[in-house]
Backbone bond lengths (Angstrom), bond angles and torsions (degrees), N, CA, C in turn:
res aa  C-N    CA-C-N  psi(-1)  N-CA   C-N-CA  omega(-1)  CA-C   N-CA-C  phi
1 X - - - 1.439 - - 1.528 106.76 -
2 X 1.153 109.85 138.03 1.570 118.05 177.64 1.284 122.18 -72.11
3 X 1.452 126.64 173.82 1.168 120.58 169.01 1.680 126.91 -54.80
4 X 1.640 96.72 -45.17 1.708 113.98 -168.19 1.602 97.18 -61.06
5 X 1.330 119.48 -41.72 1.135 138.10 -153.00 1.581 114.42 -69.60
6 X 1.407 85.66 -51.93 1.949 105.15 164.13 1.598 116.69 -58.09
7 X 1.389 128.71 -45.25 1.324 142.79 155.11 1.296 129.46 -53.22
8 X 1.137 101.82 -35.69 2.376 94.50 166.82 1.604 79.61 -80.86
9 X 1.224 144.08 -54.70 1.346 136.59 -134.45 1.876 100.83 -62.14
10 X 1.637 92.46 -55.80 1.525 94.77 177.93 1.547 120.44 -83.32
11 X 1.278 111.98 -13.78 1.734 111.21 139.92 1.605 135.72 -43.46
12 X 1.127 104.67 -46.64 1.304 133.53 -168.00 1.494 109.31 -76.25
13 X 1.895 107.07 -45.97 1.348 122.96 162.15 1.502 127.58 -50.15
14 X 1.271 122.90 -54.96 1.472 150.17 164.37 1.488 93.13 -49.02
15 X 1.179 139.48 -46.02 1.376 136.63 -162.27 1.684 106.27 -68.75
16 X 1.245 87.89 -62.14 1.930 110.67 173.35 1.696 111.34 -37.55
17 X 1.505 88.22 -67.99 1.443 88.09 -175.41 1.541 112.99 -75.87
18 X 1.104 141.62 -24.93 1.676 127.10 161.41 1.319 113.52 -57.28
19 X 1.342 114.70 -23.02 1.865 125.18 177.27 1.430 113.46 -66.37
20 X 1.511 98.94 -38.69 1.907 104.75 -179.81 1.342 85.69 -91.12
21 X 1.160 154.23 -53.35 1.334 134.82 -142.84 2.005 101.25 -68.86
22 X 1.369 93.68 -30.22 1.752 103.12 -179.94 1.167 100.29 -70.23
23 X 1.133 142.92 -50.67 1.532 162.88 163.02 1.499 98.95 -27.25
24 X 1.271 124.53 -65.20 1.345 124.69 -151.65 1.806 86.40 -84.32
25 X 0.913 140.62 -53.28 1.495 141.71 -179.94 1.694 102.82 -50.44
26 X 1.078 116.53 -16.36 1.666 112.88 -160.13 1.656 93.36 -102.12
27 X 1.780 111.80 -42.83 1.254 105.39 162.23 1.230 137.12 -66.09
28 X 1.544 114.96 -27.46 1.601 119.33 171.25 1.360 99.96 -74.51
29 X 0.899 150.38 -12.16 1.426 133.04 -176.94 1.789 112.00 -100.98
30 X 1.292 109.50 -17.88 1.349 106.39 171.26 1.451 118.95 -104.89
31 X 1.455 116.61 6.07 1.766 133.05 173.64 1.625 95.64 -87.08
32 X 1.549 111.43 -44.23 1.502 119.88 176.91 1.826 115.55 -50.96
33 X 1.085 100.77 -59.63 1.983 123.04 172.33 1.877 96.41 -55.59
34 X 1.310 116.84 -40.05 1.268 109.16 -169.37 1.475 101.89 -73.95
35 X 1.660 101.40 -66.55 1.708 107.64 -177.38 2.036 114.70 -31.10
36 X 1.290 101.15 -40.16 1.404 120.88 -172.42 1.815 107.78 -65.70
37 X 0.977 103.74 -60.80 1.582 117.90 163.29 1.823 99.05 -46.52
38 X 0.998 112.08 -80.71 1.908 98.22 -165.52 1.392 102.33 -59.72
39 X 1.290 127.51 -15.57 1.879 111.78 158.91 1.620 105.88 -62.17
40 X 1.274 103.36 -41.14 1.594 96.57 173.21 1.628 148.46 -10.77
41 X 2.333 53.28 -81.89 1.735 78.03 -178.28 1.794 124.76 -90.42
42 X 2.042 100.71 -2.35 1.340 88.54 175.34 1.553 98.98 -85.42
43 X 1.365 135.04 -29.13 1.347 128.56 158.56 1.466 104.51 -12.24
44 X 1.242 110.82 -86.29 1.388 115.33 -147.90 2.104 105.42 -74.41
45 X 1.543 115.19 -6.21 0.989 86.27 -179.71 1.774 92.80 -108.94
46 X 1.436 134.58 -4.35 1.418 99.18 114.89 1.292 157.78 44.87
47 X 1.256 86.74 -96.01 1.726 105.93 -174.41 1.085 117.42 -97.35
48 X 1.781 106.93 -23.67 1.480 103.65 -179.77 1.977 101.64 -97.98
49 X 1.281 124.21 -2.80 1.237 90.24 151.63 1.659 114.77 -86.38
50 X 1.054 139.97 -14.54 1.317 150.21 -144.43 2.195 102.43 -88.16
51 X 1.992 102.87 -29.27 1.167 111.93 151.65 1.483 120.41 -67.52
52 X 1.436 112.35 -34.59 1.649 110.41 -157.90 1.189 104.03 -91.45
53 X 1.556 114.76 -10.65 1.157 101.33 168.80 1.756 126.28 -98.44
54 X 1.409 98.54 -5.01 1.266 105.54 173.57 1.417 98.18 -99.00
55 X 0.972 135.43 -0.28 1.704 119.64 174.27 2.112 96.98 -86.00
56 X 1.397 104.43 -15.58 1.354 99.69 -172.89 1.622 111.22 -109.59
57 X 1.272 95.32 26.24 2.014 101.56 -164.71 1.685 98.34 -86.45
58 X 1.395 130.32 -28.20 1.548 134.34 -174.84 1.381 104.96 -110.84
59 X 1.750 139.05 21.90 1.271 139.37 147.43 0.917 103.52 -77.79
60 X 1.697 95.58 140.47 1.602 104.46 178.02 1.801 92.90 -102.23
61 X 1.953 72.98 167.46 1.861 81.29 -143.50 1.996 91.19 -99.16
62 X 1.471 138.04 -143.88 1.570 143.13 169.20 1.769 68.68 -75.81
63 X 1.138 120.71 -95.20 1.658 138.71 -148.87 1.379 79.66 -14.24
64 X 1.525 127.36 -89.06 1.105 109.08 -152.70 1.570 155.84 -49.05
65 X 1.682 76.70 -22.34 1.226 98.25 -177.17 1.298 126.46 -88.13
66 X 1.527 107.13 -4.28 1.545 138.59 165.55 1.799 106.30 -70.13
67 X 1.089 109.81 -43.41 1.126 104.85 178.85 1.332 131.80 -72.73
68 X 1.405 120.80 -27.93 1.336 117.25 171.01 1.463 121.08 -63.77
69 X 1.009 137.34 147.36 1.996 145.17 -138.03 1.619 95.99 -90.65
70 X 1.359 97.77 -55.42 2.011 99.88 169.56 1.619 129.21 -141.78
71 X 0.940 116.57 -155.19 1.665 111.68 164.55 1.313 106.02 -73.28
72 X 1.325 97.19 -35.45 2.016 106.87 -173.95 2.012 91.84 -16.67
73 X 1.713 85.76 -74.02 1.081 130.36 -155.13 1.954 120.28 -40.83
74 X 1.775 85.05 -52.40 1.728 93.43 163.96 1.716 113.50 -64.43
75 X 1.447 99.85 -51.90 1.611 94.59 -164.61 1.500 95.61 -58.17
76 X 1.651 138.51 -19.56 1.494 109.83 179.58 1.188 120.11 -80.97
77 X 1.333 123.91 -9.81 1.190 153.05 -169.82 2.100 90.23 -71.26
78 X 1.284 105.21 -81.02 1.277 135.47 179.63 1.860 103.53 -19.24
79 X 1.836 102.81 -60.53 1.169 128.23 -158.16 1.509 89.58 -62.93
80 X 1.414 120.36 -76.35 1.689 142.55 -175.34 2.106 87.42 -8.35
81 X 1.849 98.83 -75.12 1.323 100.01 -162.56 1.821 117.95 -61.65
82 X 1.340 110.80 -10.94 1.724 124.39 175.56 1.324 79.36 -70.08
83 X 0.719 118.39 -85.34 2.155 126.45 -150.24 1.596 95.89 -43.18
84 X 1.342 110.66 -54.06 1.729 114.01 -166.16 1.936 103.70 -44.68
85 X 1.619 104.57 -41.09 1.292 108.53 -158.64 1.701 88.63 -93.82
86 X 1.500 129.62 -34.83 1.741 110.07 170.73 1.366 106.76 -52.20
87 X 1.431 134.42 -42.45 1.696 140.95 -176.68 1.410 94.19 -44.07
88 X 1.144 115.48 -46.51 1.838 118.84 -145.94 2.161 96.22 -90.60
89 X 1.230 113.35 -39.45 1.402 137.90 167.62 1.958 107.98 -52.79
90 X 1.270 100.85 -77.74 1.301 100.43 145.73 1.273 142.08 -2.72
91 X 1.509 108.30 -90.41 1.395 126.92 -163.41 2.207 94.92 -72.15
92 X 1.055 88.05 -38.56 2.066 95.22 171.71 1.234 87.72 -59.29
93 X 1.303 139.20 -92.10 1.370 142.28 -139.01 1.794 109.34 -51.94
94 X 1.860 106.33 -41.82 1.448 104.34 174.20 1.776 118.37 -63.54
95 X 1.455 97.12 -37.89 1.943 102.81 172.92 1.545 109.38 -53.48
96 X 1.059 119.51 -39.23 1.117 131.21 -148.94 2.306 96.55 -81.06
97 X 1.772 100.10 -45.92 1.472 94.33 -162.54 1.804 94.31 -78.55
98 X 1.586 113.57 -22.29 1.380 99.29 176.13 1.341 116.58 -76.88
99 X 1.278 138.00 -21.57 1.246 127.96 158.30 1.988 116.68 -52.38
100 X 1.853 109.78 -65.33 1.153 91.04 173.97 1.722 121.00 -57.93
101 X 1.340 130.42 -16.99 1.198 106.26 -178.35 1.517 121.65 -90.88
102 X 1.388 97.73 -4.61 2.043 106.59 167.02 1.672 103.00 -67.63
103 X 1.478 116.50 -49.91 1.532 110.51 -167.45 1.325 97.29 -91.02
104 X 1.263 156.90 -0.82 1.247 142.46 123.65 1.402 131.87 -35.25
105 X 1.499 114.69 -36.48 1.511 129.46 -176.40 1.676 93.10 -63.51
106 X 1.725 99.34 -73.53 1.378 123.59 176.57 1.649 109.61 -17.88
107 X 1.371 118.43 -53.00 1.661 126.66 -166.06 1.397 89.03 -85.06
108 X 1.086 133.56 -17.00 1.786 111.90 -158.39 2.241 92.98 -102.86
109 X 1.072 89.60 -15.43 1.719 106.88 -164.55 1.587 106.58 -58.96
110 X 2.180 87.60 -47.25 1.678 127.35 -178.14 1.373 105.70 -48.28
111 X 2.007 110.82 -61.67 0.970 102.54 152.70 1.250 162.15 56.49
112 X 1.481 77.81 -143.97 1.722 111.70 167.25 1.572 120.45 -60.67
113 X 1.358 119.36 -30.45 1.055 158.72 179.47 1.591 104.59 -59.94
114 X 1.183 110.43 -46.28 1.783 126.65 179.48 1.557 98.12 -96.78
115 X 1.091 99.88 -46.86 1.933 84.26 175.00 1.412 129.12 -49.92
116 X 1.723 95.85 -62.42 1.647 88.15 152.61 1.140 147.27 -36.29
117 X 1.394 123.85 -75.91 1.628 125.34 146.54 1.380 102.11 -8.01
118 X 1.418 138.35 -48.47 1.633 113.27 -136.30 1.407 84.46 -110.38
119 X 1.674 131.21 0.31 1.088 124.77 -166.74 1.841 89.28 -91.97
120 X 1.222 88.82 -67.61 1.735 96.93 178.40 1.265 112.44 -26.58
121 X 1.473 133.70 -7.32 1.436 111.01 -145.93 1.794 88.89 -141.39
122 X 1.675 96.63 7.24 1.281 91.37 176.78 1.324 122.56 110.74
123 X 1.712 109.72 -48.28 1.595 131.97 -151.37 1.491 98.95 -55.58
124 X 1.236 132.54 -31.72 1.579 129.10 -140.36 2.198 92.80 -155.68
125 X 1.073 110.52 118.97 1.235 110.88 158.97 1.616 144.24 -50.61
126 X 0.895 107.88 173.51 1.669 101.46 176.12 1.251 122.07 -76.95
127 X 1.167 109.58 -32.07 1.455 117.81 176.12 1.783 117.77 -74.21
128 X 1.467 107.09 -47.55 1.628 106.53 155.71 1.669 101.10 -47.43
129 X 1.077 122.64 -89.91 1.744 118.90 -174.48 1.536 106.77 -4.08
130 X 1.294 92.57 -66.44 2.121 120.27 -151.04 2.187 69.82 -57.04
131 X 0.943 119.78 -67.17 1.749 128.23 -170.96 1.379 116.44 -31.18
132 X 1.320 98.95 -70.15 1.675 109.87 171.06 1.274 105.80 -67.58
133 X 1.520 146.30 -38.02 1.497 110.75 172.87 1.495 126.97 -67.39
134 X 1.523 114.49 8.14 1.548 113.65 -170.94 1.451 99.91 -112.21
135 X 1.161 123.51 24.33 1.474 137.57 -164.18 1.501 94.40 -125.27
136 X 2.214 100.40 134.71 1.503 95.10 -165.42 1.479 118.53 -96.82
137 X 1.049 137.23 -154.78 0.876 136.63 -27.55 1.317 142.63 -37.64
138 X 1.493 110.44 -44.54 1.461 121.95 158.61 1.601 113.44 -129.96
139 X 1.420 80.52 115.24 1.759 106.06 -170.60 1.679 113.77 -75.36
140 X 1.112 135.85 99.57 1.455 141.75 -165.75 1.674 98.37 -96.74
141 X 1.750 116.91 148.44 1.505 113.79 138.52 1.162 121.79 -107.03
142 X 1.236 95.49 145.79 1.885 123.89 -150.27 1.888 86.22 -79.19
143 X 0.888 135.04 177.94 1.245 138.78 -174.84 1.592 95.24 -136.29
């Protein structure tokens, strides 16, 4: 082998191997991005068993349901949590009629409020007045 010949050769060599050495840097850096990613994603699945298992932590399981003595027993079980949530149904529905019956008062107050005025002023008689206060929701006597 010649001189020239030996010189592309170990040119050529040097070439190769800076090519893998770029190579091997190009692969460690995208095994790194990868490794990083499956921390990711076991992170996040994780968390999503860590929900599924807390969405399943207050099902009752056969065991339990082995244990209760009869049906008696479940359906009172059953009933307890109906009532807990009518209590909760309930107590909304009572918030709820004392609010509409405060702004009901409020509108009927408005009213009365304009009736007067319109009585004072002539517009509407006493007997309309004496009429509309015996009219409900809240029935007043007119004085």
């Amino acid at each position: 082998m010649d001189q020239e010949t030996r010189s592309e050769f170990a040119q050529t060599n040097r070439k190769i191997v800076q090519t893998n050495q770029k190579m091997d840097r190009e692969f460690a850096k995208t095994n790194q991005k990868i490794d990083k990613r499956f921390e990711q994603m076991d992170s996040k699945f994780e968390n999503l068993a860590k929900m599924i298992k807390a969405g399943f932590d207050n099902t009752a399981t056969k065991e339990d349901l082995k244990n209760y003595a009869t049906k008696k027993d479940l359906r009172i079980e059953i009933n307890k949590h109906k009532l807990e949530t009518q209590d909760f149904i309930s107590d909304k529905m009572a918030d709820f009629k004392s609010d509409m019956l405060m702004l009901t008062r409020k509108e009927d107050d408005k009213l009365f409020c304009l009736v007067d005025k319109l009585g004072k002023k002539k517009i509407i008689s006493r007997r309309d007045i004496a009429q509309l206060g015996k009219m409900k929701p809240f029935p007043r006597t007119v004085a």
